[in-house]
N, C-alpha and C positions, 0 to 999 in steps of 0.2 A: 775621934769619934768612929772613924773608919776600922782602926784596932778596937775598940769596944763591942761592936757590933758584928767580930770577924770576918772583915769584908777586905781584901786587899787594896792600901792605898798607892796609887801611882801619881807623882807629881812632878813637877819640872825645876825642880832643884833640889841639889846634895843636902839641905838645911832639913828640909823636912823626914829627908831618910834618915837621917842622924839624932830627929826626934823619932822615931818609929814608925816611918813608912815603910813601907816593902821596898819604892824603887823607885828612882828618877832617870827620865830623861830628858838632856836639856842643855843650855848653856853652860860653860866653866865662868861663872860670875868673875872667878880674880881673873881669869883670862881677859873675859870682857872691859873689865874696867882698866889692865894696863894698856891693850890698845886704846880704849879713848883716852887713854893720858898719852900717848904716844902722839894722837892725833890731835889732841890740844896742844902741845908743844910745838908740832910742827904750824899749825895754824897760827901760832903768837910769835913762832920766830920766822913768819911773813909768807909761808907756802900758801900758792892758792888752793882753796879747796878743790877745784875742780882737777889740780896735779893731785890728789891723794888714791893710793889705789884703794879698788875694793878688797876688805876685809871679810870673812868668810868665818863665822863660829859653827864649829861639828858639833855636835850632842854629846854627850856623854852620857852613861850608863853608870847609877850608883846600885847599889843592892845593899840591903840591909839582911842578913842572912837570920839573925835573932828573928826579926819581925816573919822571915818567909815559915821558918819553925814554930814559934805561936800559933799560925794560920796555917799551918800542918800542907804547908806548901812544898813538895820538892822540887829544884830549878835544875835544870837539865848542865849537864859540863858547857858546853855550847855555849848557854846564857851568860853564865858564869864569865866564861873565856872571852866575851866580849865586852863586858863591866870595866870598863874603865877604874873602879872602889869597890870593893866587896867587903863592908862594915860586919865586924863578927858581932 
C-alpha cells in the first residue's frame, strides 16, 4: 500500500523488502532462531538456564534498490555501505 501511494516503506525484517519495501531494520530471523535451537539443546541436555549466557541480536540493514528507484529515492554510498543486503 505504501509502494502504491509513493510513500517509503521501512520495516523490520528482510521479508518484506524482498516484497517491495524500501528497507529493513532488524533482527537476522535465521540468526535468531539457530540460537534458540542452540539454547533448546543445551537446556534438554540438562544446563541450567540461569548457566546460559546472554545472547545479543545486532540489526541489520536490507535495502531494496528497485523500490528506492520507483520512489525516485537516491541513498547515499554511506547508507548503502552499511546494508548488510542491497536487493537489486
Amino acid at each position: 500500500m505504501a509502494t502504491r501511494h509513493g510513500l517509503p516503506g521501512l520495516f523490520h525484517s528482510r521479508g518484506f523488502v524482498v516484497g517491495g519495501g524500501l528497507a529493513s531494520f532488524g533482527a537476522n530471523m535465521y540468526e535468531t532462531f539457530r540460537q534458540v535451537a542452540g539454547y533448546v539443546d543445551r537446556i534438554l541436555s540438562g544446563t541450567r538456564v540461569s548457566e546460559l549466557p546472554f545472547q545479543r541480536q545486532h540489526g541489520e540493514l536490507v535495502v531494496n534498490m528497485k523500490a528506492a528507484r520507483e520512489l525516485g529515492i537516491q541513498l547515499s554510498h554511506t547508507f548503502l555501505a552499511r546494508a548488510a543486503e542491497v536487493i537489486e
